[in-house]
C-alpha positions in Angstrom: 79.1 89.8 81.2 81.6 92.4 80.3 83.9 93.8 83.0 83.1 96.9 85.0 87.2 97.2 84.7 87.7 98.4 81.0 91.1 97.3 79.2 92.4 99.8 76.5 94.9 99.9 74.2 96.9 101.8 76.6 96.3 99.3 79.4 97.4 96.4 77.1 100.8 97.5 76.0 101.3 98.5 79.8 100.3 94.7 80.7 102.1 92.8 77.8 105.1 95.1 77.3 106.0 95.9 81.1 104.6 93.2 83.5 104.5 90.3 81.6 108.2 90.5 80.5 109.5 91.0 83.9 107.1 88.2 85.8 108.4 85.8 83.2 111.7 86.5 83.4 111.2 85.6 86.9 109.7 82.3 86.1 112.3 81.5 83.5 115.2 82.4 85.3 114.2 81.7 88.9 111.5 79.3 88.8 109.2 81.6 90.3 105.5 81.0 90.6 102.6 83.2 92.0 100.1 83.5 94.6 97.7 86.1 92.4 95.6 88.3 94.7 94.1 91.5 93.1 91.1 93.1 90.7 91.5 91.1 87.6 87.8 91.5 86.2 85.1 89.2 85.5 87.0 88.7 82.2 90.4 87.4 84.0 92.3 89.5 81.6 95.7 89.4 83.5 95.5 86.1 85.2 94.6 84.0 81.3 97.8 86.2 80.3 100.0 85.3 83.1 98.0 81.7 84.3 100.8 78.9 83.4 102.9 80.7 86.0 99.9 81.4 88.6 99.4 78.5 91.2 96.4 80.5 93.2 94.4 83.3 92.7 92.6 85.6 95.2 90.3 87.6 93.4 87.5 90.9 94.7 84.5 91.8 92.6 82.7 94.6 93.8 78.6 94.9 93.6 77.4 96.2 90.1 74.3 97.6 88.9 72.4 94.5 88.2 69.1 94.2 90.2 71.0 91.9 93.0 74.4 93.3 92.4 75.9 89.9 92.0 76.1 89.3 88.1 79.5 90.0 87.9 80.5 88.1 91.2 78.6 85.2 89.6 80.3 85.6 86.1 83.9 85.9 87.7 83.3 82.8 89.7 82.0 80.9 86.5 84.8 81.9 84.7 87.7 80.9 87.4 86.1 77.5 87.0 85.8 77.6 83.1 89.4 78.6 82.5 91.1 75.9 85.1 92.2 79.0 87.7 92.6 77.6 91.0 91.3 80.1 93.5 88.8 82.0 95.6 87.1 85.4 94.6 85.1 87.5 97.1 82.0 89.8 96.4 83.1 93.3 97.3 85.8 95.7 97.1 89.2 94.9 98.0 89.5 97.9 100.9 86.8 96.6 102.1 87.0 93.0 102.4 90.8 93.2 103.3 89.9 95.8 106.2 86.9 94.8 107.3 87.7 90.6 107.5 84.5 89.5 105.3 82.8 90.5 102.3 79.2 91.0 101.2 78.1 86.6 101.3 79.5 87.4 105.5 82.4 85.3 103.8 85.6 86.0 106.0 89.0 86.8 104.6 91.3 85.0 105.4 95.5 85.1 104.2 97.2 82.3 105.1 100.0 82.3 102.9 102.5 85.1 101.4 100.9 86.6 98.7 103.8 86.6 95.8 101.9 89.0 93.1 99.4 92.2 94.2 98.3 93.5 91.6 96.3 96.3 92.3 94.1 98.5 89.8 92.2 101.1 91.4 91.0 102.7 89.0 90.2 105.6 91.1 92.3 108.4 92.8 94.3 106.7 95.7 93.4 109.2 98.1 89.8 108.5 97.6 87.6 106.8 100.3 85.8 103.7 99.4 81.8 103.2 100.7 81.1 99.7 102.4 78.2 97.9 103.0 77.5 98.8 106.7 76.1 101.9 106.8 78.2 105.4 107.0 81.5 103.4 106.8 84.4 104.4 104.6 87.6 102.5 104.5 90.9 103.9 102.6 93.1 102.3 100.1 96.3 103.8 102.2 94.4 102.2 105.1 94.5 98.7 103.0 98.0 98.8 101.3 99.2 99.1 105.4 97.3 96.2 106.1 98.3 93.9 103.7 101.6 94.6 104.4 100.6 93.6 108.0 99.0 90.3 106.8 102.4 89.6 104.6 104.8 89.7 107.5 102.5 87.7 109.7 102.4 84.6 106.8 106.4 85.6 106.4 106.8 85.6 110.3 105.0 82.3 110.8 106.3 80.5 107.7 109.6 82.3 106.8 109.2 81.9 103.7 108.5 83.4 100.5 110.8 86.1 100.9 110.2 87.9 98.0 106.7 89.0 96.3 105.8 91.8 94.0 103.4 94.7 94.1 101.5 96.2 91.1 99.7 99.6 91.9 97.5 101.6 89.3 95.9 104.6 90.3 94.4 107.8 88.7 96.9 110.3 87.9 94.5 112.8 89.8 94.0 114.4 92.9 92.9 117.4 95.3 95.2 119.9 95.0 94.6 121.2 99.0 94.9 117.3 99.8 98.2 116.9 97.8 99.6 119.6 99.9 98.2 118.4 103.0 99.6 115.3 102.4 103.3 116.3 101.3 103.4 118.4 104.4 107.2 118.8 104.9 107.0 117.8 108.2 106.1 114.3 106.8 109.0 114.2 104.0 112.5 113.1 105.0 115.8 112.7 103.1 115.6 113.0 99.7 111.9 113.2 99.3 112.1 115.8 100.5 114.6 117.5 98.1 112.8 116.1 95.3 109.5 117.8 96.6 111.5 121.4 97.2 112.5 121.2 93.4 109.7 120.2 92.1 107.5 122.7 93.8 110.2 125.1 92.1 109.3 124.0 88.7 105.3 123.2 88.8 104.3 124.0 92.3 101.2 122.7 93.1 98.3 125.1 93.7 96.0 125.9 97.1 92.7 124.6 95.2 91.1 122.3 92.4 91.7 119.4 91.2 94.8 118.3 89.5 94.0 116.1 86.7 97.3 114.3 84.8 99.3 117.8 85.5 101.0 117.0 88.7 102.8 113.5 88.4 105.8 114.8 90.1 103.7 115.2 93.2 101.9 111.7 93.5 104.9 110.0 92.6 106.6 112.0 95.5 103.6 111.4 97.8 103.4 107.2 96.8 107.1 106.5 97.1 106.9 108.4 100.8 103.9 106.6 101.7 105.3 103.1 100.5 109.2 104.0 101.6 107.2 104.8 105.8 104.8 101.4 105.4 107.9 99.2 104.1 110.0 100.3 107.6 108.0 98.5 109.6 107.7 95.3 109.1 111.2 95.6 107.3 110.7 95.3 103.6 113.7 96.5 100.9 111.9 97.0 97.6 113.5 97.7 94.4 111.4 100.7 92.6 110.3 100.4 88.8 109.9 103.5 87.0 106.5 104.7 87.4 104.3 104.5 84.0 102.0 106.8 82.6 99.2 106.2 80.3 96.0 107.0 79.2 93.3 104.7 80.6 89.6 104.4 79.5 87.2 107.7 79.2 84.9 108.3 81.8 81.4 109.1 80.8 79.2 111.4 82.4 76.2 112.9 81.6 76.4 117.2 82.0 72.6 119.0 81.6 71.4 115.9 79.8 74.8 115.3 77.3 77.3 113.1 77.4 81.1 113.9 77.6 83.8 111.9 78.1 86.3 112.8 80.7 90.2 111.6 80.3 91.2 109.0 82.7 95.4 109.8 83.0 97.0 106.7 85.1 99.9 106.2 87.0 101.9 102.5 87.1 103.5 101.0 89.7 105.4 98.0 89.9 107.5 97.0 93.3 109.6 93.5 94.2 109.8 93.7 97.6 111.5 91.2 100.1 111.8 90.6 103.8 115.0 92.1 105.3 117.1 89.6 107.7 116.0 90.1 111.5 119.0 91.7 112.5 118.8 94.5 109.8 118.9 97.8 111.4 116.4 98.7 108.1 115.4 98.2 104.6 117.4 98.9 101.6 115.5 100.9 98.7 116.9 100.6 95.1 117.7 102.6 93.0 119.7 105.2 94.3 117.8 108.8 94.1 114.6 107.1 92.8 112.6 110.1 92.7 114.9 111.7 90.3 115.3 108.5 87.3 112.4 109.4 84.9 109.5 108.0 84.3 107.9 106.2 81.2 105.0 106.9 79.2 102.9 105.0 76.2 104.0 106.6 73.1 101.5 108.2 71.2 102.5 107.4 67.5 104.6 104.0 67.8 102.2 102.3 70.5 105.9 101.5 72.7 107.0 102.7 75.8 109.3 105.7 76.2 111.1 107.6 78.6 109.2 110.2 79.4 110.6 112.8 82.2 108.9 114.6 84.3 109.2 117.7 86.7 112.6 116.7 88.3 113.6 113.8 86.4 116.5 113.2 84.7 116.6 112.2 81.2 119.3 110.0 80.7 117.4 107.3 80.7 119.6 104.0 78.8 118.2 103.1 75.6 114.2 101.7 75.3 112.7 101.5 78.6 112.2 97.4 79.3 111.5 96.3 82.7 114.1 93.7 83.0 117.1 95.5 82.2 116.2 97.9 84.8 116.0 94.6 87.6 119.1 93.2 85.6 120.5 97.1 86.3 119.7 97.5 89.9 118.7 94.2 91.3 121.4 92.7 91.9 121.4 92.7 96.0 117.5 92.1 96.6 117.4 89.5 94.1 120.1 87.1 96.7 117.6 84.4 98.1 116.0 83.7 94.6 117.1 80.1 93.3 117.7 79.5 89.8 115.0 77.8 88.1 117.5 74.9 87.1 117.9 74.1 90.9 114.5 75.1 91.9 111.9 75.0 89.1 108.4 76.0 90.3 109.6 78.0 92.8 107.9 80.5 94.5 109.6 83.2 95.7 
C-alpha cells in the first residue's frame, strides 16, 4: 500500500541534505543512537534511510479510507517486521494517541524511555485541531508537543539519562490570519520575540482576516519559537535552534464544482537538539544568539540545493552553503558538553 504521507522531490533533498547529515554526524562523532518515535509512513521512508543508527522505533498510523480503516496500520506493521525495524506502531494519530493514553486497538501508550529523535510531519497547519475517535473530541498538536515534553522529563527524571534528544517538526506554512494575531498577542511575546514581531509587522504585517498561505513565514516562525522557547522553561530544556526550512511539499487535490485543482502545499522545517539543563540551573540556555533574526533556508528552485533564503526580518549574511552541521559545529559548542565521543562510547545514545 502506498503511503497516505506523500514524499516529493522537495521533501527528499530536505531529508537527505539536512537531517541525515546532521544525525550522522552524531553517530559518527558521538556514537549516538536513536529511540525513533514519529509519522514515518507505511513506506518507512525515513527510518530505512536512517535504520543502522535507529535501535527502536515508535511509530502512529492514522485510520485511512479502506473499508476497515486499518490497511495501512496493517501494511506499516508488515513492513517493520519485513525490514528488521525493531519497534511498536499504533493505529491512530499521534495527538491523539499521545494525549488520550490509547489508540484505536484500546492499545495504551506507554513511554518508558527518553525518546532521542521526534520526528514530526504534520502535514497540516499546526494550529489545526485533530478529530479522535470518541465522539465530539478534538485534541491539539500544541496540546501534544507539551505533553511529550512532559513524558521526556519524567523518563529523564526517573532514569537521568539520555540527556540529549532531537526534535523534527514539519508543518504547513499556513494559517488563519485572525488566529496568527490572536496568537502573537503582545501580551504573550517577551524579549526579543517580541522585537522581532514589532519589525516584522513593520515590513509584512499580517492582516485581520483570511488565510495566509506561504506569505507569512516571519509570523509562524515567530509564533513556533515562542511557543517552543515557553514549553522548553518548564521542565528545563536548552535547545539549540536550526534554521527553519522552507519548501514545497506535495499538491493537494480537491475537487471545485466537479474539477479538480491542485492546491500548493508550502512547508515549514524544523529541526531542534534539545538537552536537560542541570537541576540547579536557574533556566535554559537557547542558541543561537537573536535566533529569530539568522535567515532561513529554502530548496532552490533551479539547482535542487539548499540556500539561504531570508525572510521578513532576517539577516542575510548567512556563511557560505547552508549545511546543518556547520551550523551545530558553529553554535553548539556548550549544549553539546555531556555527549561522549564515539571512540569512548560507541553506540551511544544520547
Amino acid at each position: 500500500m502506498t503511503s497516505p504521507f506523500s514524499d516529493n522531490a522537495d521533501k527528499r533533498i530536505v531529508r537527505e541534505q539536512w537531517d541525515t547529515p546532521l544525525l550522522r554526524h552524531l553517530h559518527s562523532e558521538y556514537g549516538v543512537r536513536y529511540r525513533y518515535c514519529g509519522l514515518p509512513g507505511v513506506d518507512l521512508i525515513d527510518v530505512r534511510l536512517w535504520q543502522d543508527m535507529i535501535e527502536e522505533v515508535v511509530a502512529f498510523e492514522p485510520p485511512d479510507e479502506s473499508p476497515d480503516g486499518r490497511a495501512a496500520i496493517t501494511s506499516l506493521r508488515h513492513n517493520l517486521r519485513k525490514f528488521g525495524v525493531s519497534g511498536r506502531a499504533y493505529w491512530g494519530s499521534f495527538e491523539e494517541v499521545v494525549l488520550l493514553r490509547k489508540d484505536y486497538e484500546g492499545t495504551e501508550y506507554l513511554q518508558n524511555k527518553v525518546i532521542t529523535l521526534y520526528n514530526l510531519d504534520f502535514c497540516d497547519e499546526i494550529s489545526s485541531p485533530v478529530a479522535t475517535q470518541e465522539e465530539g473530541k478534538k485534541v491539539w498538536r500544541f496540546e501534544a508537543i507539551r505533553q511529550v515534553l512532559r513524558d521526556q522529563h519524567d523518563c529523564y527524571r526517573r532514569d537521568k539519562a539520555p540527556r540529549h534528544f532531537i526534535l523534527m517538526l514539519t508543518v504547513r506554512n499556513q494559517m488563519d490570519a485572525a488566529k496568527l494575531r490572536r496568537f502573537l498577542a503582545p501580551s504573550r511575546l517577551q524579549g526579543e520575540t517580541k522585537t522581532h514581531y514589532d519589525a516584522c509587522m513593520g515590513l509584512n504585517p499580517i492582516p485581520t482576516a483570511g488565510s495566509l498561505v506561504g506569505t507569512h513565514s516571519w509570523a509562524l516562525k515567530t509564533l513556533i519559537f515562542n511557543c517552543l522557547s515557553a514549553y522548553f522553561g518548564n521542565p528545563n530544556l536548552s535547545a539549540l535552534f536550526f534554521p527553519q526550512i522552507l519548501y514545497q511539499g506535495t499538491r493537494k487535490r480537491i475537487r471545485v464544482r466537479g474539477r479538480t485543482r491542485y492546491l500548493p502545499s508550502p512547508m515549514l522545517h524544523w529541526l531542534v537538539l534539545c538537552r536537560f539543563s542541570d537541576e540547579e540551573a536557574p533556566g535554559p540556555d537557547f542558541w543561537p544568539a537573536a535566533f529569530l533574526t539568522n535567515p532561513s533556508v529554502s530548496v532552490g528552485t533551479r539547482r535542487g540545493c539548499l540556500e539561504w533564503s531570508p525572510q521578513d526580518g532576517e539577516h542575510h549574511n548567512g556563511n557560505g552553503a547552508p549545511a546543518s552541521v556547520g551550523w551545530f559545529r558553529r553554535h553548539g559548542g556548550d549544549i553539546s558538553a555531556g555527549l561522549s565521543r564515539s571512540s569512548t562510547n560507541a553506540g551511544h545514545t544520547p
